[in-house]
N, C-alpha and C positions, 0 to 999 in steps of 0.2 A: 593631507587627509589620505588616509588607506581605504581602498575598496574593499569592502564585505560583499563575500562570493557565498553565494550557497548552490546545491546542486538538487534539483529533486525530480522526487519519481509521483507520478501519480497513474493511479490506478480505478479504473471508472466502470463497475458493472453492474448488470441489473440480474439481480436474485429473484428464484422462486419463493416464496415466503417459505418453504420446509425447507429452504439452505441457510436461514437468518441465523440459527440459532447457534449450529456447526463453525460461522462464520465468522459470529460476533468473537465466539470464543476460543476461536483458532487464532486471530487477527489480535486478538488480547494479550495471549501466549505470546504470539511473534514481537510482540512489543515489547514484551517484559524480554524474550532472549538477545533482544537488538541491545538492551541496555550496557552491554560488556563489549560492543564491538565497536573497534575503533573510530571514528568520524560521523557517528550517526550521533543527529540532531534531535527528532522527535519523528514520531508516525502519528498522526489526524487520521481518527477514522468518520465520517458522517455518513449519514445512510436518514432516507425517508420512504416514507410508503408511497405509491406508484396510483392513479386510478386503477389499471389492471390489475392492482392487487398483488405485483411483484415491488420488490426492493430495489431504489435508486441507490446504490454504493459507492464513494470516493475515498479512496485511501491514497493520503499523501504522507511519502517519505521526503524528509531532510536529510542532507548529507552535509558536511565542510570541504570535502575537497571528491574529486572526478574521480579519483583512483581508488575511494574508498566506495562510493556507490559502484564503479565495477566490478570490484572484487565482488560486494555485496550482490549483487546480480550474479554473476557466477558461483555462489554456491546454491544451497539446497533449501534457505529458508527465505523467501523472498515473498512479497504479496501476492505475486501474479501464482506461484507455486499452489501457496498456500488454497486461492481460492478454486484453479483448477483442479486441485482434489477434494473437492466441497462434492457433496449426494445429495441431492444432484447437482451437478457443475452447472457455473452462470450458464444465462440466456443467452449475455453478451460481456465480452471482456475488452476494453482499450488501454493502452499504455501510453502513455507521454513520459517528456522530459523537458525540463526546465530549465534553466541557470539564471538566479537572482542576483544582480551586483548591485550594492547600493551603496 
């Protein structure tokens, strides 16, 4: 039997409700340009509404192998990018990383 390895990024923040909208459709964009780059698996966006009336947000990337989410990480279009130049920028931003082998 062969181990399936996956690599991923998750991304956890909580929006102003006037960041949703920049967000949803920045994060849209980044999905559709991830489509051509080599190793990426999908990006999950979920997001619910908050009692405080902010945005609970997780965006999770897939990757196939370690050296293609670095690369990914090292350039200019990445999720954590994308939402620190959101008007206004998150409340709160956390990054993880993952590796699944099954």
């Amino acid at each position: 039997m062969i181990a399936f390895i996956q690599f991923t990024q998750q991304v956890s923040a909580r929006l102003a409700p006037d960041a949703w909208d920049e967000a949803y459709f920045s994060l849209l964009s980044l999905k559709h340009a991830l489509g051509g780059v080599p190793g990426w698996k999908r990006l999950d966006i979920m997001a619910n509404n908050q009692p405080d009336d902010t945005i609970q947000l997780r965006v999770v990337t897939n990757w196939g192998t370690l050296d293609q989410m670095e690369a990914w990480l090292d350039s200019d279009l990445t999720v954590e990018g994308v939402l620190k130049a959101l008007t206004p920028p998150p409340l709160e931003l956390n990054v993880s990383f993952y590796e699944k082998i099954s």
